[in-house]
C-alpha positions as CSV (number, residue, x, y, z in Angstrom):
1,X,66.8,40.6,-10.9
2,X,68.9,42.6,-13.6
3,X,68.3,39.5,-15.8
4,X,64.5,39.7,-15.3
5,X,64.5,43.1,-16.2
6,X,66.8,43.0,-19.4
7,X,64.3,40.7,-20.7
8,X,60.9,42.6,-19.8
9,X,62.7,45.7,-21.9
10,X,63.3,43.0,-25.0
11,X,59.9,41.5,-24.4
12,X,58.4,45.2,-24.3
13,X,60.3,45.8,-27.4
14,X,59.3,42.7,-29.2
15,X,55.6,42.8,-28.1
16,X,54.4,44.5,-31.6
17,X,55.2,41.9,-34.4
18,X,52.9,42.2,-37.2
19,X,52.4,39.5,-40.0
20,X,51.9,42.4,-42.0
21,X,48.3,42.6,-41.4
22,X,45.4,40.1,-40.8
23,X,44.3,38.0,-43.4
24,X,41.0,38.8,-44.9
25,X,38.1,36.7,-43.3
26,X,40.5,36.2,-40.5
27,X,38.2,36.4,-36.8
28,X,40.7,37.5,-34.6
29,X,44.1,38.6,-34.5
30,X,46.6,36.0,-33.0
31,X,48.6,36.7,-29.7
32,X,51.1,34.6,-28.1
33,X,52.8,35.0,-24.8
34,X,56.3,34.2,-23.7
35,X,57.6,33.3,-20.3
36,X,61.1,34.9,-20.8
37,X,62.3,33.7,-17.3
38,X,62.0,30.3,-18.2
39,X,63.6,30.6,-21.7
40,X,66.7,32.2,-19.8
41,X,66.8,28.7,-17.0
42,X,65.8,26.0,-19.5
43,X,67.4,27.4,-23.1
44,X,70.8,25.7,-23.8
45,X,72.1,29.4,-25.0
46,X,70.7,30.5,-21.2
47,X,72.2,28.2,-19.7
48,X,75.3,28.7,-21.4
49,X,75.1,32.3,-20.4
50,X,74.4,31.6,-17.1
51,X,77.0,29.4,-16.4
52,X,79.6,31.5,-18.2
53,X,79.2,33.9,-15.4
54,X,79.0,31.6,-12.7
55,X,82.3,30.3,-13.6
56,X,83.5,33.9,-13.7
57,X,82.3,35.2,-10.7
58,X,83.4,32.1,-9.0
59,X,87.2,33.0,-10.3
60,X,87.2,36.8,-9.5
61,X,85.8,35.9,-6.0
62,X,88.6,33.6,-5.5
63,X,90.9,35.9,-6.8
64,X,89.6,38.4,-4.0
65,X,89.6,36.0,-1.3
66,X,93.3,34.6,-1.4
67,X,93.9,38.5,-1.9
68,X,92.0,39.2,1.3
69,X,93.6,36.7,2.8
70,X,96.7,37.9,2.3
71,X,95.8,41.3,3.5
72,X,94.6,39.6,7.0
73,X,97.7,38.0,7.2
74,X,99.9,41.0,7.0
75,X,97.8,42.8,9.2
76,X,98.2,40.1,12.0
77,X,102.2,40.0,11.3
78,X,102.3,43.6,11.9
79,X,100.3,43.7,15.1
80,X,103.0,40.9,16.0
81,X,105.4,42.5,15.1
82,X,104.7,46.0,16.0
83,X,106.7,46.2,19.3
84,X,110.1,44.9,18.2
85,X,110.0,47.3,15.0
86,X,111.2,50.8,14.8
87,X,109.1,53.2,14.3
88,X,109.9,54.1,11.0
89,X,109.6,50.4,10.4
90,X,106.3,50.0,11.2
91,X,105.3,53.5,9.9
92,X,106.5,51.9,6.5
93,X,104.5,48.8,6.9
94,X,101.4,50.0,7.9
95,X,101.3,52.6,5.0
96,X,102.1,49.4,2.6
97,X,98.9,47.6,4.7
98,X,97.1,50.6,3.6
99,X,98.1,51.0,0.5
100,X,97.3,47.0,-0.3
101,X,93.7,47.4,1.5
102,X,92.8,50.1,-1.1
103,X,94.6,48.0,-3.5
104,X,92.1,45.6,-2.9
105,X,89.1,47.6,-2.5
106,X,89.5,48.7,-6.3
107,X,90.3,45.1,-7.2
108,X,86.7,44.5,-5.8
109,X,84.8,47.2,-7.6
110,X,86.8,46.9,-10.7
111,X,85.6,43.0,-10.7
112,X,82.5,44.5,-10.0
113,X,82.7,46.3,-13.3
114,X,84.1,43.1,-15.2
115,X,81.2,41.2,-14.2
116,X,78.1,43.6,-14.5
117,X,80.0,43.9,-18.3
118,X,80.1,40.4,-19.1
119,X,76.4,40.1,-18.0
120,X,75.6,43.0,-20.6
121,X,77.2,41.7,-23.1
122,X,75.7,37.7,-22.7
123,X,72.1,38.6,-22.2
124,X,72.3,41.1,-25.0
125,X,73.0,38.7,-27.4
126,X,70.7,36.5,-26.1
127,X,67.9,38.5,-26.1
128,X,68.9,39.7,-30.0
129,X,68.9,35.9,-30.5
130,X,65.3,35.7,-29.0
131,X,64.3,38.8,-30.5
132,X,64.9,37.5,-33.6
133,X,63.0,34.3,-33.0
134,X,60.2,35.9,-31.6
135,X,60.2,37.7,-34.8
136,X,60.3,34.9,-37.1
137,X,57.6,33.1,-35.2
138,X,55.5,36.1,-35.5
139,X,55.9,36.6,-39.0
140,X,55.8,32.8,-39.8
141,X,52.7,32.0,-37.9
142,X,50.3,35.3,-38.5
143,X,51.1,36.9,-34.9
144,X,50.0,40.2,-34.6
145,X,50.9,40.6,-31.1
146,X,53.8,38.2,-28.5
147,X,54.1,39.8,-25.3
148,X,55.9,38.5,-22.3
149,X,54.1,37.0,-19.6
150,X,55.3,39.5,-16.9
151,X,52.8,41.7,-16.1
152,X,50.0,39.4,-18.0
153,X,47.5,38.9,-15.2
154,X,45.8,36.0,-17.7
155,X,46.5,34.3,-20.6
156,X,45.2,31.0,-22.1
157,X,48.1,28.2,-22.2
158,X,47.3,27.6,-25.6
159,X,48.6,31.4,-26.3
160,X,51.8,30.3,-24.8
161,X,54.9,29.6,-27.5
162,X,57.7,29.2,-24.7
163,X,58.8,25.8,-25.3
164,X,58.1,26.6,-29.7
165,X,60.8,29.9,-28.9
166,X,63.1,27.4,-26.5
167,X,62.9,24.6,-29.1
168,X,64.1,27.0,-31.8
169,X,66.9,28.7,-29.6
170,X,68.4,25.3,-28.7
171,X,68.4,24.6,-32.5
172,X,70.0,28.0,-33.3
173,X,72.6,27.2,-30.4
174,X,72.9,23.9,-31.7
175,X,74.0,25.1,-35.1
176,X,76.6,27.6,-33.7
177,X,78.4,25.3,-31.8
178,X,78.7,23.1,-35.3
179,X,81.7,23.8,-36.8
């Protein structure tokens, strides 16, 4: 959902791409529309993106699952345990049980952070990147106006450029992974 909106904001910000003003004789200003969502799922720089945080949130969350684990498994050793320990045994081993649980609870919301950083970080270079191919289309191809499809309640297929903008972005991705 946080993807959808990050790229409503760049297609709201991209919407106004001028040619720098219509042609003489021209009949009617050109407008093109952009389906944003499916640049994000079929672009090889969205999937990249995508997948690079797929593959991270899959680590960190099994990073916090052997870690939860282990918690569970010292809590059950020291309800085991409990009634052969002293007091000031188990005193000190339920404080470390504490101690570990909020260890973990920061781990969680720290990864939290790590993640919802990573995400900023990949879609705002991907929508730069299709910011500034929505912008070279535009100019290129006499657009006075591109607009994302979100929130347009009609628009003639022929307006839309997705797969012209998807084409180009897998090129552009194409020539950065070229050494």
């Amino acid at each position: 959902m946080r993807l959808t909106t990050a790229l409503t904001v760049m297609a709201v910000a991209i919407c106004c791409v001028t040619a720098g003003g219509r042609a003489a004789g021209a009949d009617a200003p050109k407008i093109a529309v952009v389906n944003l969502q499916t640049v994000l799922e079929t672009s090889i720089a969205g999937k990249a993106a995508q997948n690079e945080l797929k593959t991270q949130r899959d680590k960190l969350e099994a990073d916090l699952k052997q870690k939860g684990n282990d918690l569970q498994e010292l809590e059950k050793r020291l309800q085991r345990e409990a009634m052969v320990m002293s007091k000031e045994t188990r005193e000190d081993k339920e404080r470390e049980f504490r101690i570990k649980a909020s260890d973990l609870q920061a781990l969680q919301k720290k990864y939290r952070g790590d993640l919802q950083d990573l995400e900023r970080r990949l879609m705002g270079q991907l929508q730069k990147d299709i910011s500034d191919l929505v912008g070279e289309i535009g100019k290129k191809e006499g657009y006075v106006l591109i607009v994302s499809n979100i929130g347009v309640l009609y628009s003639q297929p022929a307006m839309d450029i997705t797969n012209r903008l998807i084409q180009d972005l897998n090129a552009k991705s194409g020539k950065k992974s070229s050494p």
